[in-house]
SEPADO-562458 format. One record per atom (N, C-alpha, C): residue number from 1; x, y, z. Coordinates in steps of 0.1 Angstrom, whole numbers, always signed. Layout:
BEGIN
ATOM:NUM:X:Y:Z;
...
This chain:
BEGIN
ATOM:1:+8:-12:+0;
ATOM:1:+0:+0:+0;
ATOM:1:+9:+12:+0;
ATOM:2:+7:+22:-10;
ATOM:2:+12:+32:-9;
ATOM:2:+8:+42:+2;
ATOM:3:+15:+51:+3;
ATOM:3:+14:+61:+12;
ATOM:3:+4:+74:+14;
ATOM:4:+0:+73:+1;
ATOM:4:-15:+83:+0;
ATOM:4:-26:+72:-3;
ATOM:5:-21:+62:-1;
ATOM:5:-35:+51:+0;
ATOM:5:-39:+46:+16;
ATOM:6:-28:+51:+27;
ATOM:6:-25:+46:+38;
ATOM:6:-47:+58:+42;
ATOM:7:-50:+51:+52;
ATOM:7:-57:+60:+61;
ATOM:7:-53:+66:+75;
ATOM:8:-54:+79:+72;
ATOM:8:-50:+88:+83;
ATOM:8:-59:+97:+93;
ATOM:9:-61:+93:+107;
ATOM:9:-74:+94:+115;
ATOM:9:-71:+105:+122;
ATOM:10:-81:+117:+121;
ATOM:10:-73:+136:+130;
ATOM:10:-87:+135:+137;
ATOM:11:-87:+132:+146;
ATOM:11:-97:+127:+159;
ATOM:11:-94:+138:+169;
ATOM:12:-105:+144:+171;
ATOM:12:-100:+162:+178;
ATOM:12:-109:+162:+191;
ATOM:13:-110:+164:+203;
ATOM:13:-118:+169:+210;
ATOM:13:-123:+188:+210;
ATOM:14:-114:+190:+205;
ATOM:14:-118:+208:+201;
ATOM:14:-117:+209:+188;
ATOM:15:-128:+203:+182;
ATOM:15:-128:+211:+167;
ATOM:15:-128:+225:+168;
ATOM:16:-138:+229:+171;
ATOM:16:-145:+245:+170;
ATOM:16:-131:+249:+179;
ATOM:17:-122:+250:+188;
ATOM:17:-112:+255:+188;
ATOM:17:-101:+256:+175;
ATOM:18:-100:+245:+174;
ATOM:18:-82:+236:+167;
ATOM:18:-90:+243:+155;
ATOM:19:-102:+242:+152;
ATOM:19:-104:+244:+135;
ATOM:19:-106:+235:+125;
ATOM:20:-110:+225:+130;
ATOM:20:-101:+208:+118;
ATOM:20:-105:+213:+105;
ATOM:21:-112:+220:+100;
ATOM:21:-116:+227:+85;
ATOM:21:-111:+232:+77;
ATOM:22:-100:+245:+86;
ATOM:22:-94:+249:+78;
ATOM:22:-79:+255:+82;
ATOM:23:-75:+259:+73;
ATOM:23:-57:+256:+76;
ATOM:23:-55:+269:+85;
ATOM:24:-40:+267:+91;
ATOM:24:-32:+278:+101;
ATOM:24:-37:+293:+92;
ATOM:25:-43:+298:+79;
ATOM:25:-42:+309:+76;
ATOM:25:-58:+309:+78;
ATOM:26:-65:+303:+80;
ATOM:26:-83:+303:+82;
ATOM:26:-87:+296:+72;
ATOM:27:-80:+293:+60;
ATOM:27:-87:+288:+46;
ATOM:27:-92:+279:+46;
ATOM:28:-105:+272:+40;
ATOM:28:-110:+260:+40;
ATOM:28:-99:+254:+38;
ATOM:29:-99:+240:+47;
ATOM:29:-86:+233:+42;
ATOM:29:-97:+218:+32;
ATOM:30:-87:+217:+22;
ATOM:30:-90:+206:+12;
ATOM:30:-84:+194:+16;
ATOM:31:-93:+180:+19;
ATOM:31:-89:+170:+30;
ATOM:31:-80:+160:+25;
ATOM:32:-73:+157:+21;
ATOM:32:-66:+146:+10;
ATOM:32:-80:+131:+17;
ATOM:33:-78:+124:+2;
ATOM:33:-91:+113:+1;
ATOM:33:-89:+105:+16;
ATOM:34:-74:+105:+19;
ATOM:34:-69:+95:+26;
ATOM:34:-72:+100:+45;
ATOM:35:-77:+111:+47;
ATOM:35:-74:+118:+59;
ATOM:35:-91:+122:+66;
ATOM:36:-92:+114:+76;
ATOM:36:-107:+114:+80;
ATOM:36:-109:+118:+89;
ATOM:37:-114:+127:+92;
ATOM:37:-121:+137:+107;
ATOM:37:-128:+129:+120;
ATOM:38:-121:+132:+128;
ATOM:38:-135:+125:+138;
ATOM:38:-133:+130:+148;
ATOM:39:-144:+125:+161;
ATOM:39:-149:+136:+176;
ATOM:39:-149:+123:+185;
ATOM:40:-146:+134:+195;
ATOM:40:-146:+120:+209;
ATOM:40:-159:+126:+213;
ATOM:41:-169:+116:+216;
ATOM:41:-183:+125:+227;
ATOM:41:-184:+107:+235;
ATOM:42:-181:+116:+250;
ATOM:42:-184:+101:+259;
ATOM:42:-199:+107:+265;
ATOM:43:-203:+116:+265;
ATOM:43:-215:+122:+271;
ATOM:43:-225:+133:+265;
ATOM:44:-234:+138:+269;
ATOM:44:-241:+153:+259;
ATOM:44:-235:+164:+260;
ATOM:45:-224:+164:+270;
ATOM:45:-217:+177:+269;
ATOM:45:-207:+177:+261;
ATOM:46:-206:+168:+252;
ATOM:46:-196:+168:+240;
ATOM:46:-205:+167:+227;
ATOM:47:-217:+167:+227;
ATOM:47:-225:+172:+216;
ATOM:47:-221:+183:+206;
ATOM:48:-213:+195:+211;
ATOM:48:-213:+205:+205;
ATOM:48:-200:+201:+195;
ATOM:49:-191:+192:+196;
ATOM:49:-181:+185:+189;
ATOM:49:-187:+178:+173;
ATOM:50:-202:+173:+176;
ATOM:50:-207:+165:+167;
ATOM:50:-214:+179:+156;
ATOM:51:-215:+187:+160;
ATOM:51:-224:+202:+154;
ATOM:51:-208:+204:+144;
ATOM:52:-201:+205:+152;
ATOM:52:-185:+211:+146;
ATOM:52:-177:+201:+135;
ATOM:53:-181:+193:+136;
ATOM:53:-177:+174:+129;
ATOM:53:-185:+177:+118;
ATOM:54:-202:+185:+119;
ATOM:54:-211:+183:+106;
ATOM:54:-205:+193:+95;
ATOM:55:-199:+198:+101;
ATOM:55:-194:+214:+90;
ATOM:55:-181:+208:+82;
ATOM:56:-177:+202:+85;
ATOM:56:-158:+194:+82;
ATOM:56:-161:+190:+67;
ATOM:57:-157:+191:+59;
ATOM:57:-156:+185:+45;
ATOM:57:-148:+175:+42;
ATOM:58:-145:+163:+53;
ATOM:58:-135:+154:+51;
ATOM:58:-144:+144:+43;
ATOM:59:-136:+134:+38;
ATOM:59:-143:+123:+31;
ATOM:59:-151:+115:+37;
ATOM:60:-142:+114:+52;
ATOM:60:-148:+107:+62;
ATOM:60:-150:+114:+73;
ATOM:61:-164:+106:+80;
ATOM:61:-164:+114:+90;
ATOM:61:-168:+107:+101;
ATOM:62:-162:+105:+111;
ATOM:62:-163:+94:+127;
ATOM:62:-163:+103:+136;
ATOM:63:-174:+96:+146;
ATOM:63:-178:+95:+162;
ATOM:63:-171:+86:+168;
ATOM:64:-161:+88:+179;
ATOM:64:-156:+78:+187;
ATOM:64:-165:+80:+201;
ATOM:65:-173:+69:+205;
ATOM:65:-182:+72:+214;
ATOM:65:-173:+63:+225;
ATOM:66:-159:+72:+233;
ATOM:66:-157:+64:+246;
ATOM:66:-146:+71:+248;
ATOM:67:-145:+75:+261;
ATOM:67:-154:+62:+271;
ATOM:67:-167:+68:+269;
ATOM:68:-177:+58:+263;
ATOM:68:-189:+64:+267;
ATOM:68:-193:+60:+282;
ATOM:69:-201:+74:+292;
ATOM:69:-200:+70:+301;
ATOM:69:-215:+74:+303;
ATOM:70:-224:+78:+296;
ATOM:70:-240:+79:+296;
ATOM:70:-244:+75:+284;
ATOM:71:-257:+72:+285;
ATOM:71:-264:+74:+271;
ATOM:71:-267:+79:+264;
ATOM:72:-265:+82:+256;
ATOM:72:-267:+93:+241;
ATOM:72:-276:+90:+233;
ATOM:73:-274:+78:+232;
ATOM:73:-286:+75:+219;
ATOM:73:-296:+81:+219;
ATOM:74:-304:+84:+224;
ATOM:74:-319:+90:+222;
ATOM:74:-320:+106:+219;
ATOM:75:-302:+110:+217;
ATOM:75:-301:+122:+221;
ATOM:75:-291:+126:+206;
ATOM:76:-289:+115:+199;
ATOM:76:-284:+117:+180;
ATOM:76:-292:+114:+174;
ATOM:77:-290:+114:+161;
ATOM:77:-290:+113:+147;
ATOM:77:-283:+109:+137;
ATOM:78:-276:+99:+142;
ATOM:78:-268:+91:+128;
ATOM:78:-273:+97:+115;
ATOM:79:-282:+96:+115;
ATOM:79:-287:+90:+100;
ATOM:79:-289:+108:+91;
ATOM:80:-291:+122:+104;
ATOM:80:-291:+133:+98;
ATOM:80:-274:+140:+98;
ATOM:81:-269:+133:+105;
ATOM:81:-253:+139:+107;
ATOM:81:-245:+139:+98;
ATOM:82:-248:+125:+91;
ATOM:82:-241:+124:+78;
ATOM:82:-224:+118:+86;
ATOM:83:-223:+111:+95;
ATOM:83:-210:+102:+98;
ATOM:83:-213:+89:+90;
ATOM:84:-197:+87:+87;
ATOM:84:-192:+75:+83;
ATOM:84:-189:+59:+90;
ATOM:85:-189:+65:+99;
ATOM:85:-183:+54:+108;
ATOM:85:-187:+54:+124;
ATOM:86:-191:+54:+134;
ATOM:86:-189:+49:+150;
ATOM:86:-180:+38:+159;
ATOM:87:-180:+42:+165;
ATOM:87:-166:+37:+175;
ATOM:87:-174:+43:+184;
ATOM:88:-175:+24:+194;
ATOM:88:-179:+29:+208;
ATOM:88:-167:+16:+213;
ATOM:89:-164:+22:+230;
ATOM:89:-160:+17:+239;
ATOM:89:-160:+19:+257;
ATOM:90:-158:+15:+260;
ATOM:90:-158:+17:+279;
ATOM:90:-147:+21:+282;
ATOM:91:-147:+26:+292;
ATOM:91:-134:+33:+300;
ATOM:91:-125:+23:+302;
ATOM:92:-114:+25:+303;
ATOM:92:-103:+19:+309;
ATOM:92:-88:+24:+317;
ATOM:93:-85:+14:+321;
ATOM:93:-77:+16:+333;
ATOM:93:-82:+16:+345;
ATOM:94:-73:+18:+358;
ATOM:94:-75:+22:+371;
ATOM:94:-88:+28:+373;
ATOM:95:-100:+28:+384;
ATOM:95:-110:+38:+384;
ATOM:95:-117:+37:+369;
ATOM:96:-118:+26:+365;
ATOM:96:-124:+33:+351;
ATOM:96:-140:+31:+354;
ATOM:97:-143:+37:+352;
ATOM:97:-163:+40:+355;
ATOM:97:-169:+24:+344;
ATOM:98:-182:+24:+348;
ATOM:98:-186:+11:+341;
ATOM:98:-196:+21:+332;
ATOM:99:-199:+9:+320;
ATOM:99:-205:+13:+305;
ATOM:99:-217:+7:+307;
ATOM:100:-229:+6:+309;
ATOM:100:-238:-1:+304;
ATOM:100:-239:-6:+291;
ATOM:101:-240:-15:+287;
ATOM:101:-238:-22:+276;
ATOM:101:-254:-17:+266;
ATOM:102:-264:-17:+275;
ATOM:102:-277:-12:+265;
ATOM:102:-274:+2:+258;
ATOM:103:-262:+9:+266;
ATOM:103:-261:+18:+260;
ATOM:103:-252:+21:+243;
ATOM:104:-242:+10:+246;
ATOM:104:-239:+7:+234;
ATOM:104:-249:-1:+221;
ATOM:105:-252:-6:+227;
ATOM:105:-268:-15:+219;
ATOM:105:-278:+1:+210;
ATOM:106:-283:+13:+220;
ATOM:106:-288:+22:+212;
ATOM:106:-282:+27:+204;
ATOM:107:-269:+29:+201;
ATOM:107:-256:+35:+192;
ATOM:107:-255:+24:+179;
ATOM:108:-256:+10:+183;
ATOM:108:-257:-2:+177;
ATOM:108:-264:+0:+162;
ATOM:109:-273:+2:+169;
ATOM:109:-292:+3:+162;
ATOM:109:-293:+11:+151;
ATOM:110:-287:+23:+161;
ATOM:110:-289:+38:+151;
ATOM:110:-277:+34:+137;
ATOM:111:-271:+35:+144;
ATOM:111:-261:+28:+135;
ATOM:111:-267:+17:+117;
ATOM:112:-272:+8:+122;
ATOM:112:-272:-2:+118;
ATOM:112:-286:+9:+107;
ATOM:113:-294:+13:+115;
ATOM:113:-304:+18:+111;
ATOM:113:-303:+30:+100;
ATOM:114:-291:+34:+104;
ATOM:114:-286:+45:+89;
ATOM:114:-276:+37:+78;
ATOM:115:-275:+21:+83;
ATOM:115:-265:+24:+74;
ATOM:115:-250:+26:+77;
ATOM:116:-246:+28:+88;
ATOM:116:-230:+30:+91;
ATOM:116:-227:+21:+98;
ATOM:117:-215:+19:+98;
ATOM:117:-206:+10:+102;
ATOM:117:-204:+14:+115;
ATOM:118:-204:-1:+122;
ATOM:118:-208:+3:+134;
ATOM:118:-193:-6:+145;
ATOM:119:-180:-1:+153;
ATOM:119:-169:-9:+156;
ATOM:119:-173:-6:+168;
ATOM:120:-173:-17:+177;
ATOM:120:-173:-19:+192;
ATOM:120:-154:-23:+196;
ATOM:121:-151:-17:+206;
ATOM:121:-138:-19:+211;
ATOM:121:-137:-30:+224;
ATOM:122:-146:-28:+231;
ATOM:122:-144:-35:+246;
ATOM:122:-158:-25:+255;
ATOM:123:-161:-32:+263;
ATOM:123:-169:-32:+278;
ATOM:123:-162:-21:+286;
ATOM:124:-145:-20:+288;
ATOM:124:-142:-12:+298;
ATOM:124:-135:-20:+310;
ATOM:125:-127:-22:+316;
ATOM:125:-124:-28:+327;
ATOM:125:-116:-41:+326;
ATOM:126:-124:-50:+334;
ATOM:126:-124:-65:+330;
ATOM:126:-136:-70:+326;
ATOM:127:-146:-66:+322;
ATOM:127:-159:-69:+315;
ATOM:127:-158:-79:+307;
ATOM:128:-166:-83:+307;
ATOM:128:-162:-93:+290;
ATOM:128:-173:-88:+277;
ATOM:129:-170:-85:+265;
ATOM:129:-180:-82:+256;
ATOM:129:-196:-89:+252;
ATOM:130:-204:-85:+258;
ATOM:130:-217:-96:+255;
ATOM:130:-215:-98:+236;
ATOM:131:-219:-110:+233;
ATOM:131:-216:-113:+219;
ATOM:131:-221:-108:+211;
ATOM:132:-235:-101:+213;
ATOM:132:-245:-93:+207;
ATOM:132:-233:-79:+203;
ATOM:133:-226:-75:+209;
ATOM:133:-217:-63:+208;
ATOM:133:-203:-64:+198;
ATOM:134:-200:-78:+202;
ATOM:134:-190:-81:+188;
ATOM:134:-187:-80:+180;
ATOM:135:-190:-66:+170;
ATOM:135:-191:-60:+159;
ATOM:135:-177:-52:+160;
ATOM:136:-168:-54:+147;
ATOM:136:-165:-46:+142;
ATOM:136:-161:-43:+129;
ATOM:137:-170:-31:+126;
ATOM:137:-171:-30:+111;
ATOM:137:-165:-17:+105;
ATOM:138:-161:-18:+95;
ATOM:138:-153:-3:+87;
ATOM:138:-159:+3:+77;
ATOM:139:-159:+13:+68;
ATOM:139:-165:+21:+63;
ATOM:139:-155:+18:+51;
ATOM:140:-165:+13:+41;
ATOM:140:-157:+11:+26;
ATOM:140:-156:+22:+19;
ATOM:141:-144:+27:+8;
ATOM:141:-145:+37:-3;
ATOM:141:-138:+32:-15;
């Protein structure tokens, strides 16, 4: 695989700060095919990241939902957002808070239900993955 065939993942907690859109001079930045945007939201107070992700003109566009540490689902829109891909997972390490698993299940759904690819990482801890969760899937181009 060549090197502008490789994929390259710019996963930002401060869009609306950092800018991911457009370059050090303010210009819309133009995304090479290979280079795909994405947001961390483990809660609703990182919603405003997904508002900032809709504006991005990358080719791709991902939600990393983790640690997810509440539930969201009832609170997106896959299917109006226009993402490519989701990534959920549980906290980890020392102290790591627990995931309810139904909550990954509504992210699942939505998921499945628009259409996007849907990659589960782990439960979080020492959990073990219920098999229903076992999913991981990538976003073809």
């Amino acid at each position: 695989m060549k090197c502008g065939e490789c994929p390259f993942y710019e996963k930002d907690e401060c869009p609306i700060r950092n800018g991911i859109d457009h370059d050090e001079c303010g210009e819309p930045y133009d995304w090479p095919k290979n280079v795909w945007a994405g947001v961390t939201v483990e809660d609703k107070h990182a919603f405003s990241r997904v508002i900032a992700l809709s504006l991005v003109k990358a080719p791709v566009r991902f939600i990393s939902f983790e640690p997810l540490l509440e539930d969201v689902a009832g609170k997106i829109n896959l299917k109006v957002m226009g993402v490519n891909w989701v990534i959920v997972g549980g906290e980890t390490g020392p102290g790591a808070r627990p995931m309810d698993p139904d909550w990954a299940r509504g992210i699942r759904d939505q998921a499945a239900a628009a259409g996007v690819p849907f990659f589960f990482k782990k439960m979080g801890g020492n959990r073990p993955t219920p098999p229903d969760l076992a999913i991981r899937e990538f976003p073809t181009f």
